[in-house]
C-alpha positions in Angstrom: 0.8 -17.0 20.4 -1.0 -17.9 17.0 0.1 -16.8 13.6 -1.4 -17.3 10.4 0.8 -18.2 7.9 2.2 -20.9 5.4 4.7 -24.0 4.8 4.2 -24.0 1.3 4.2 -21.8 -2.1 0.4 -22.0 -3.6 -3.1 -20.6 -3.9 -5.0 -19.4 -0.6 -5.3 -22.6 0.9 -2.2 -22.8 2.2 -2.9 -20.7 4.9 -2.7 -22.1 8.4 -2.4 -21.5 11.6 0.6 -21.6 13.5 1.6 -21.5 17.1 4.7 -19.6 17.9 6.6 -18.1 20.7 5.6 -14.2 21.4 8.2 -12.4 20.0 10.8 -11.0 22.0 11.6 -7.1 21.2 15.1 -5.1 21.4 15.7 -2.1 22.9 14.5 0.4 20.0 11.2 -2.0 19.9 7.3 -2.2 20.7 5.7 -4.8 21.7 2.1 -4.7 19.8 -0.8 -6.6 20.3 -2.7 -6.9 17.1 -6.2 -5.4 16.7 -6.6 -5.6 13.0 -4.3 -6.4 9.8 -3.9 -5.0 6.3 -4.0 -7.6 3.6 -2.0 -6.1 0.4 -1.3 -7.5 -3.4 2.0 -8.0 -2.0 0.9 -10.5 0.3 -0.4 -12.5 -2.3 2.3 -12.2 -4.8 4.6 -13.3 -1.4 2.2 -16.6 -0.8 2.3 -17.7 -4.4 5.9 -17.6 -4.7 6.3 -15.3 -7.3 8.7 -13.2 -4.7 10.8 -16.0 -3.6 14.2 -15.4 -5.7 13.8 -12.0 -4.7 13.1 -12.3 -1.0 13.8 -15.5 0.1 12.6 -16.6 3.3 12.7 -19.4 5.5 9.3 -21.5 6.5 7.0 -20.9 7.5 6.1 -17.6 6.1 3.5 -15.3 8.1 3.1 -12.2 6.0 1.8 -9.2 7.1 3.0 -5.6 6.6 0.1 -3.3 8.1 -1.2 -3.4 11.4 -3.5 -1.5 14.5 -2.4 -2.7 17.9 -2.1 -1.3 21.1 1.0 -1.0 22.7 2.1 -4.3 25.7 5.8 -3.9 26.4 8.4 -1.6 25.0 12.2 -1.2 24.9 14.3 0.8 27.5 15.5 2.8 24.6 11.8 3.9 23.6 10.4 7.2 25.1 8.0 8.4 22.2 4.6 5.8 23.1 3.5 4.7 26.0 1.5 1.2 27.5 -1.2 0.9 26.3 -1.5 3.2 23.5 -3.4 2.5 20.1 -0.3 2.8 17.2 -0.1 2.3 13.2 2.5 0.1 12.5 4.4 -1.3 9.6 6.2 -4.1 10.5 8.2 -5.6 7.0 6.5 -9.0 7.7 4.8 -10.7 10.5 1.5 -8.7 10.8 -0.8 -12.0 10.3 -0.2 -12.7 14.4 -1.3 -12.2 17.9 2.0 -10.3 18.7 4.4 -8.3 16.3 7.1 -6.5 17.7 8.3 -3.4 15.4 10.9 -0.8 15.8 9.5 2.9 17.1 10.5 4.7 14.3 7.5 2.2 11.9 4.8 3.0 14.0 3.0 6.4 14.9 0.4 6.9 17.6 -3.2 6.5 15.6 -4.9 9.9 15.5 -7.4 10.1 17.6 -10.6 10.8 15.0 -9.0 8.1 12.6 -11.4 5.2 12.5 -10.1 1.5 13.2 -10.7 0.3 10.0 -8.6 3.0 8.5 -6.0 2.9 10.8 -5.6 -1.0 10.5 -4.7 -0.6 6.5 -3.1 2.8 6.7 0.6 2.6 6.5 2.1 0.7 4.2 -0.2 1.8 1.0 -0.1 5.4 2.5 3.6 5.2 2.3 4.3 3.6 -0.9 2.0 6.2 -2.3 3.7 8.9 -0.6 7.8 8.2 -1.8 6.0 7.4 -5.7 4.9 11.1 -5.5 7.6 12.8 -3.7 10.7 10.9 -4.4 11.0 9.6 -8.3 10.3 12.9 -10.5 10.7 16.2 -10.0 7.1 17.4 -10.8 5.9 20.9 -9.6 2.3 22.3 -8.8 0.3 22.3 -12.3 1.6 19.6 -13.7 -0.2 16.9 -15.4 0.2 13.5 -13.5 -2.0 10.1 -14.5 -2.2 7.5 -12.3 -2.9 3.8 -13.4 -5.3 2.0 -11.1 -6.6 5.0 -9.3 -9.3 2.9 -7.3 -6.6 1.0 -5.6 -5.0 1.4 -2.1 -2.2 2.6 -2.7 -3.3 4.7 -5.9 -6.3 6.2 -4.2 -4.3 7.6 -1.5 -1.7 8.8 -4.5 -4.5 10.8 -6.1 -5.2 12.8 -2.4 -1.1 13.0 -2.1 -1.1 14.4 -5.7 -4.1 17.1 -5.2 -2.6 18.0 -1.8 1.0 18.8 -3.7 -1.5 21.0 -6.7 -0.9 18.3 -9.2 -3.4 18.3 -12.1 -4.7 14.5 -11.5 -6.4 12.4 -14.1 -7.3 8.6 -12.7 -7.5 5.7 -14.4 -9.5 2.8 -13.9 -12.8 0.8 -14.8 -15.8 2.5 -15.1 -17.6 1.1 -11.8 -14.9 3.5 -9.8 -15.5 7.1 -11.1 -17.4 8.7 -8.7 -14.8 6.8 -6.3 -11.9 8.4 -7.9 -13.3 11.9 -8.4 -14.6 11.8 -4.8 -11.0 11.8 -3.9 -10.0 15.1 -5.7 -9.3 13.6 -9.2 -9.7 16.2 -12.0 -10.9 14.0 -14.5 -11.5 9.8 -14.6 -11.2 7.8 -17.6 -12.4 4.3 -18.0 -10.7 1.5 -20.3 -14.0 0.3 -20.4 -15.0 3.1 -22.1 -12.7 5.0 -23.7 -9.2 3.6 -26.0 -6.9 5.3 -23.3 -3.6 4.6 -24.7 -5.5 7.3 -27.6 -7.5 9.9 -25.6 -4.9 10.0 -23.3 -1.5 10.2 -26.1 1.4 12.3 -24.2 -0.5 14.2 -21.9 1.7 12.9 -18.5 4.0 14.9 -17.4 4.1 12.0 -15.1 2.2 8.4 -15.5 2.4 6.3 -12.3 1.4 2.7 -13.0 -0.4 1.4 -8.9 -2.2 -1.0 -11.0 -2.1 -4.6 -9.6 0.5 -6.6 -11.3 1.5 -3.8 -13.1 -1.5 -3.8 -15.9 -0.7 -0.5 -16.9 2.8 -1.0 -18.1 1.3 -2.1 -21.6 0.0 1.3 -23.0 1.8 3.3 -20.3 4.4 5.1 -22.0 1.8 5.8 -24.7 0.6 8.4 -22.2 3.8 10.0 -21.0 4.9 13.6 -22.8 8.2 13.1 -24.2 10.4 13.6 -21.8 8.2 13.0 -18.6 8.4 10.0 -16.2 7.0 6.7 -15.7 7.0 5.2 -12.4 5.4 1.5 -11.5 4.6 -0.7 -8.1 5.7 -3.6 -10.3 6.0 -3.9 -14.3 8.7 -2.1 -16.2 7.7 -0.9 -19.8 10.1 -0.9 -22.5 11.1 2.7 -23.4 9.8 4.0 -26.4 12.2 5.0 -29.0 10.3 8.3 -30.4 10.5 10.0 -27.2 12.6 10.5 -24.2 11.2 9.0 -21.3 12.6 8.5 -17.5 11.3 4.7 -16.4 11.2 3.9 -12.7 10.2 0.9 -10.3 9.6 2.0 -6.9 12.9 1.0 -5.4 13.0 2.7 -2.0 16.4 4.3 -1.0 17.7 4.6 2.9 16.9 8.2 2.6 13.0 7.4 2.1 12.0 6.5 5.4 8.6 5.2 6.7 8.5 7.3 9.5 8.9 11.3 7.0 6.3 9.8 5.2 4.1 8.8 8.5 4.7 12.1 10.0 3.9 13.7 6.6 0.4 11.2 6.1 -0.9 12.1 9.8 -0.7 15.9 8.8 -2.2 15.5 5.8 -5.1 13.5 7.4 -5.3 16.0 10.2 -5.5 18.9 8.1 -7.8 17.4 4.9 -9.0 14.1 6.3 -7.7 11.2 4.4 -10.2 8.4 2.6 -9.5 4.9 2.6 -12.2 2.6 1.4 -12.2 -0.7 3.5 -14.0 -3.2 0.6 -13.7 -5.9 3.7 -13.0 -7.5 6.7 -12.4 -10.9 7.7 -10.7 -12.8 10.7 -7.7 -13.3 11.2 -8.1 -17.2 11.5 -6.7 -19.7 8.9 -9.7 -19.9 7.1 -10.8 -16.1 7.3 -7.1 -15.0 5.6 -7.7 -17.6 3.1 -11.2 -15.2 1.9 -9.3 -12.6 2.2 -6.9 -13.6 -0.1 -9.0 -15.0 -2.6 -10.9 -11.6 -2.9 -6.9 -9.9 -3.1 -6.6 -12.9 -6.4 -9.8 -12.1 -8.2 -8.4 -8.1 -8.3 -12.2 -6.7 -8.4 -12.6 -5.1 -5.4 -11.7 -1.7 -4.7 -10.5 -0.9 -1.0 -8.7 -1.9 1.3 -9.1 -5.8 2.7 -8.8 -6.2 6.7 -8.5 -8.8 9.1 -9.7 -8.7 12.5 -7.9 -10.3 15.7 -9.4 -12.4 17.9 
């Protein structure tokens, strides 16, 4: 099978392709052919090399952590999906290939009015934003939370999490994403191109979730905490403030936070609201067609979600 991956730490060009053997799945596994990838920040921060003390990993690297596929082979110990069937998956890294294979319990059956395009960057955003809101403060209906970066993928599905939960939602973000952001059920947007938002909005978080990439928000983030709220980031960790009492957070998963609670909780929520996901684009999943795709992830202007479509 092919895979698109790398042999070296760099820029987008290191991207090629790779022939490898289709993988072989246990007994708890699917066997998925890929229809269409997610590209996330991740990704990139992965290629670059910026993640390899933390996660090392042997050469070559095909990442890869949302995916469509339908269904080829499955494990004797799987009785949930069938052959054939179309299934979200979020494999932890592979998902730039012909073939992933990925336990049952990361994938769900894609709802049947869910678009492809949707589908093929669902999970992984959809879940990160899902365990920031639910799992790291304990914020009740009315509160005040701010989220950093609310155009994002992961922080645009945060703000629908948030509304759906009766959270009082103010996004952040340039200018060029309001009506974006309010479309989602924001109750108010305020541009940093517009407004000094480490001043209009001084202590007003009960909690301030930073899904900015690269962690941009960490800066002036605490600025906009209450004293004694929370702060939660994807990435960058603020120093604490010494006037006020503030609970900082990365988003360190625990065992107890599993993909599938949060799949099964997503699906609902789509089915009973609908669910928007912008795609910004799509390119194939060849060598050169990953490389675009990741140079769009670098330049960190585009809102949406970036695909990649199978061949």
């Amino acid at each position: 099978m092919y895979a698109i991956g790398f042999n070296q730490f760099g820029g987008p060009d290191v991207f090629e392709e790779i022939q490898k053997d289709t993988p072989i799945y246990k007994k708890n596994q699917l066997l998925v052919k890929t229809m269409m990838a997610g590209v996330n920040p991740y990704d990139a921060l992965l290629r670059s090399g910026a993640m390899k003390d933390i996660r090392p990993i042997d050469f070559p690297i095909v990442p890869g952590s949302d995916l469509l596929g339908k269904v080829v082979e499955m494990g004797s110990d799987v009785t949930d999906f069938k052959i054939g069937e179309l299934v979200i998956a979020t494999p932890s890294i592979g998902g730039y290939a012909e073939f992933v294979a990925v336990s049952h319990k990361l994938a769900i059956p894609k709802p049947e009015t869910m678009s492809l395009e949707m589908a093929a960057g669902f999970s992984s955003a959809s879940v990160t934003a899902f365990w920031a809101m639910t799992g790291f403060a304990p914020i009740q209906a009315g509160n005040t939370l701010i989220i950093q970066g609310a155009s994002g993928a992961v922080g645009s599905i945060a703000v629908q999490i948030a509304k759906d939960y009766g959270f009082n939602v103010i996004g952040t973000g340039n200018s060029r994403n309001r009506e974006f952001v309010l479309s989602l059920g924001a109750d108010e947007f305020v541009a940093y191109d517009e407004e000094n938002i480490p001043e209009y909005l001084a202590n007003q978080g009960d909690f301030v979730f930073d899904a900015s990439f690269g962690g941009k928000g960490a800066k002036d983030g605490l600025n906009l905490v209450k004293d004694g709220g929370y702060y939660l980031s994807l990435t960058a960790i603020p120093k604490s403030v010494p006037t006020k009492k503030v609970t900082i957070a990365s988003l360190q998963r625990t065992k107890e936070m599993t993909t599938n609670k949060a799949l099964n909780y997503l699906t609902d929520l789509y089915q009973r609201k609908g669910l928007i996901m912008e795609t910004a684009l799509v390119f194939p999943l060849t060598a050169t067609g990953v490389a675009a795709a990741h140079q769009a992830i670098d330049t960190k202007t585009i809102a949406g979600k970036i695909l990649l479509k199978a061949r």
